[in-house]
N, C-alpha and C positions, 0 to 999 in steps of 0.2 A: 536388527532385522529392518528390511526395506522399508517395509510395508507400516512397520508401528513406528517410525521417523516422518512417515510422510501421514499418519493417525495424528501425531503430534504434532507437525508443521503446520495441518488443517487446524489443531486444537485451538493453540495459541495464536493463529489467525482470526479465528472465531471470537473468541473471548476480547482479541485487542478490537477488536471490528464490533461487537457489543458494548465493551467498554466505551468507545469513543463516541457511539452513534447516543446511548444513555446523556454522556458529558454534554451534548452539542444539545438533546433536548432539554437539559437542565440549564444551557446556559439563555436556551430559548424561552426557556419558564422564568427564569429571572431576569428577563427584557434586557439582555445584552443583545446588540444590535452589531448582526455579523454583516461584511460589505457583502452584496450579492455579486456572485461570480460561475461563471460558467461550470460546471463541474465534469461536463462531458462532451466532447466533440462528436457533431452526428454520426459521425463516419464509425461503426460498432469495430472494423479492423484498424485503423488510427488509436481508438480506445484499446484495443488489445495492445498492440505495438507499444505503446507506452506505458500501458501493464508489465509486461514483458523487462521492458529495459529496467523502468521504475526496481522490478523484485529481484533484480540481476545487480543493480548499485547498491538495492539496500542488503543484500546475502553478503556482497562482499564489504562493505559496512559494518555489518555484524560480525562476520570472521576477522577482521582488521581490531575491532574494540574488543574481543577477546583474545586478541593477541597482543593486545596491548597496545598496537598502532592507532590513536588516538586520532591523530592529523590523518590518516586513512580514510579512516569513518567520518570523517567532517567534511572532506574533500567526494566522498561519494554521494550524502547526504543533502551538498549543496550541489550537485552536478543534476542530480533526478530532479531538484526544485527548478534550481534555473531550467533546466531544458522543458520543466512542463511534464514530464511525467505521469505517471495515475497512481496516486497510493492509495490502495484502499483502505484503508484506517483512517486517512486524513482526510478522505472524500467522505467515510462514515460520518464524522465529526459535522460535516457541512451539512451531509444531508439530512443528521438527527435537531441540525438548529436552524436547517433553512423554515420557514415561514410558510409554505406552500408546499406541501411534500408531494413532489409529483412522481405518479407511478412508474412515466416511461424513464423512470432511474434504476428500475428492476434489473434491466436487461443488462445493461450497460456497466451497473454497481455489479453484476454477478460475473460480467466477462472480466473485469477489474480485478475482482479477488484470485480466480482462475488465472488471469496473466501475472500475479503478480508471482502466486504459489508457483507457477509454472517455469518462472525466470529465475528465481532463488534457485529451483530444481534444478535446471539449464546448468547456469555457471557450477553448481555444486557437482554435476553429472560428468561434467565435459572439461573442465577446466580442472590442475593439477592442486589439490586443497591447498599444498606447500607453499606457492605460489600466490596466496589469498590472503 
Protein backbone atom coordinates (compact mmCIF):
# COMPACT_ATOMS: atom_id res chain seq x y z
CA UNK A 1 0.00 0.00 0.00
CA UNK A 2 1.05 3.73 -0.93
CA UNK A 3 0.24 5.27 1.82
CA UNK A 4 1.95 2.78 4.64
CA UNK A 5 5.40 3.04 2.28
CA UNK A 6 5.38 6.54 2.41
CA UNK A 7 4.21 6.15 6.85
CA UNK A 8 7.56 4.20 6.69
CA UNK A 9 9.71 6.40 4.39
CA UNK A 10 8.75 9.31 7.02
CA UNK A 11 9.42 6.60 9.94
CA UNK A 12 12.86 5.86 9.26
CA UNK A 13 13.51 9.36 8.27
CA UNK A 14 12.61 10.35 11.63
CA UNK A 15 14.38 8.14 13.62
CA UNK A 16 17.81 8.63 11.39
CA UNK A 17 17.16 12.39 11.86
CA UNK A 18 16.82 11.67 15.81
CA UNK A 19 19.40 9.47 15.94
CA UNK A 20 22.03 11.84 14.37
CA UNK A 21 20.86 15.04 15.87
CA UNK A 22 21.19 13.01 19.77
CA UNK A 23 25.04 11.65 18.22
CA UNK A 24 25.97 15.37 17.32
CA UNK A 25 24.69 16.61 20.86
CA UNK A 26 26.79 13.94 22.47
CA UNK A 27 29.56 14.63 20.67
CA UNK A 28 28.94 18.27 21.60
CA UNK A 29 28.75 17.22 25.45
CA UNK A 30 32.16 15.48 25.08
CA UNK A 31 33.99 18.69 23.74
CA UNK A 32 34.65 17.39 20.36
CA UNK A 33 35.09 20.25 18.43
CA UNK A 34 33.19 20.15 14.99
CA UNK A 35 34.60 22.92 12.15
CA UNK A 36 31.90 25.53 11.80
CA UNK A 37 30.27 25.37 8.49
CA UNK A 38 27.52 26.88 6.76
CA UNK A 39 24.57 24.43 6.81
CA UNK A 40 22.14 26.38 4.80
CA UNK A 41 22.04 28.69 1.88
CA UNK A 42 19.66 31.83 2.44
CA UNK A 43 17.98 31.29 -0.46
CA UNK A 44 14.81 28.46 1.29
CA UNK A 45 14.36 27.32 -2.83
CA UNK A 46 18.27 26.73 -3.42
CA UNK A 47 17.74 24.72 0.05
CA UNK A 48 14.89 22.86 -1.44
CA UNK A 49 16.72 22.12 -4.87
CA UNK A 50 19.38 20.45 -3.15
CA UNK A 51 17.05 18.68 -0.89
CA UNK A 52 15.48 17.36 -3.76
CA UNK A 53 18.65 16.18 -5.94
CA UNK A 54 20.39 15.14 -2.51
CA UNK A 55 17.16 12.35 -1.87
CA UNK A 56 17.10 11.49 -5.61
CA UNK A 57 21.13 10.22 -5.34
CA UNK A 58 20.58 8.86 -2.05
CA UNK A 59 17.11 6.52 -3.32
CA UNK A 60 19.08 5.56 -5.94
CA UNK A 61 22.10 4.58 -3.67
CA UNK A 62 19.92 2.61 -1.71
CA UNK A 63 18.38 0.70 -4.48
CA UNK A 64 22.04 0.03 -6.13
CA UNK A 65 23.37 -1.53 -2.41
CA UNK A 66 20.43 -3.61 -2.35
CA UNK A 67 21.08 -4.78 -5.43
CA UNK A 68 24.26 -5.47 -4.76
CA UNK A 69 25.73 -2.65 -6.94
CA UNK A 70 28.15 -1.43 -4.44
CA UNK A 71 30.40 1.04 -6.70
CA UNK A 72 26.63 2.46 -7.48
CA UNK A 73 25.96 3.51 -4.10
CA UNK A 74 29.58 5.07 -3.60
CA UNK A 75 29.41 6.74 -6.86
CA UNK A 76 25.89 8.42 -5.78
CA UNK A 77 26.90 9.05 -2.48
CA UNK A 78 30.06 11.05 -3.42
CA UNK A 79 28.22 12.97 -6.32
CA UNK A 80 25.40 14.61 -3.54
CA UNK A 81 28.66 15.40 -1.26
CA UNK A 82 30.71 16.91 -3.90
CA UNK A 83 28.02 18.98 -5.48
CA UNK A 84 26.88 20.37 -2.01
CA UNK A 85 23.71 18.83 -1.56
CA UNK A 86 21.20 19.00 1.72
CA UNK A 87 21.01 15.76 3.57
CA UNK A 88 18.99 15.89 6.36
CA UNK A 89 20.45 13.39 8.71
CA UNK A 90 23.94 14.75 8.10
CA UNK A 91 22.72 18.40 8.65
CA UNK A 92 20.83 16.74 11.88
CA UNK A 93 24.16 15.66 13.10
CA UNK A 94 25.74 19.46 12.78
CA UNK A 95 23.04 21.04 14.03
CA UNK A 96 22.59 18.66 17.22
CA UNK A 97 26.59 19.62 17.85
CA UNK A 98 26.70 23.02 16.53
CA UNK A 99 27.45 25.27 19.79
CA UNK A 100 24.83 27.96 19.24
CA UNK A 101 21.60 26.36 18.14
CA UNK A 102 20.05 28.80 16.13
CA UNK A 103 16.30 28.72 15.53
CA UNK A 104 16.18 30.22 12.00
CA UNK A 105 17.45 26.48 11.20
CA UNK A 106 13.72 25.42 11.78
CA UNK A 107 12.62 26.40 8.49
CA UNK A 108 15.11 25.42 6.37
CA UNK A 109 16.02 21.86 8.41
CA UNK A 110 12.09 21.20 7.71
CA UNK A 111 12.19 22.21 3.85
CA UNK A 112 15.44 19.72 3.89
CA UNK A 113 13.61 16.81 5.21
CA UNK A 114 10.54 17.44 2.78
CA UNK A 115 12.98 17.75 -0.37
CA UNK A 116 14.89 15.10 0.47
CA UNK A 117 11.57 12.47 1.27
CA UNK A 118 10.30 14.22 -1.85
CA UNK A 119 13.15 13.30 -4.44
CA UNK A 120 13.54 9.64 -3.11
CA UNK A 121 9.70 9.71 -4.01
CA UNK A 122 10.37 11.58 -7.45
CA UNK A 123 13.08 9.07 -8.79
CA UNK A 124 11.02 6.01 -7.23
CA UNK A 125 7.72 7.55 -8.97
CA UNK A 126 8.87 8.49 -12.29
CA UNK A 127 11.76 6.59 -13.11
CA UNK A 128 11.75 2.66 -14.36
CA UNK A 129 12.78 0.60 -10.59
CA UNK A 130 14.67 -1.96 -13.16
CA UNK A 131 16.70 0.54 -14.16
CA UNK A 132 17.87 1.66 -10.48
Amino acid sequence: NKIEQWFEALYVCLINIVVAMLFGLLVKICGVKIPEVTIYDNNLLTVAIKSILCGIMIHIGVKSYKKGSYITMLIAVMLFVLSGFEHCVANAFLIGSNTNLEFYLIIPFLINIAGNIAGAKFIEYFCDKSQI
